[in-house]
N, C-alpha and C positions, 0 to 999 in steps of 0.2 A: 628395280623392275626390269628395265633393259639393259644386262651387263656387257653388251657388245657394243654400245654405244658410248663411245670418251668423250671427257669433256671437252667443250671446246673454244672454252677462256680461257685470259690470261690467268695466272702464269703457268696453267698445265698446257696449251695449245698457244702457241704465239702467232703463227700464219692459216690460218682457217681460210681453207678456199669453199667455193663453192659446191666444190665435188664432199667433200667434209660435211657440210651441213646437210646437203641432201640423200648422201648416206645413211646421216643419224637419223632423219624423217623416215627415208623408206627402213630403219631397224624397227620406228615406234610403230612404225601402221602396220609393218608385219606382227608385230608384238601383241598390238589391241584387237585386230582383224583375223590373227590366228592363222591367216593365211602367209605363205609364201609368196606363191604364186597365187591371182584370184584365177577365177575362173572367167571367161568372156564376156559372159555378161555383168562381172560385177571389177572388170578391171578400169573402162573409164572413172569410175566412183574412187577404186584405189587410188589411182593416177592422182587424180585431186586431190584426195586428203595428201599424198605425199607434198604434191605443191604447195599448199597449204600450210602442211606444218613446216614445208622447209624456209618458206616465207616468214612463218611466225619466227622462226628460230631465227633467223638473218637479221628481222628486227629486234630480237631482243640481246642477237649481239651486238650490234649496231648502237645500245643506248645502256647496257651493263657498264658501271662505274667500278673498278676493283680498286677497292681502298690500298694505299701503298705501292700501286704502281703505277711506274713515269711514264709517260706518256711521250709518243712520237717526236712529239716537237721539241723534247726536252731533252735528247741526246738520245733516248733508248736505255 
């Protein structure tokens, strides 16, 4: 769907900052919303979904298990 957006698990991304995930949010809202840019009146609403989904995405890396690989505490 959105090929401009990388993954950004392990083992393809190992340091995902913030600026990372809210990138890949505002690629999908521009993607579903068809806009770029919105327009004035419909840019608070953008705004939001981008927060949103960069939220959602922060939590779902935040609790993703990737089978097979170690874990911080275990050397790296």
């Amino acid at each position: 769907m959105c090929r401009s957006i990388k993954t950004l698990r392990p083992p393809y991304t190992e340091a995902v900052t913030d600026d990372d995930v809210r990138a890949a949010a505002l690629q999908y809202v521009r993607k579903i919303s068809g806009f770029r840019r919105p327009a004035s009146h419909n840019a608070e609403a953008f705004d939001r979904a981008v927060e949103t989904v960069a939220a959602a995405t922060a939590d779902l890396l935040g609790v993703l298990e990737v089978r097979g690989a170690r874990s911080p505490a275990s050397g790296g």
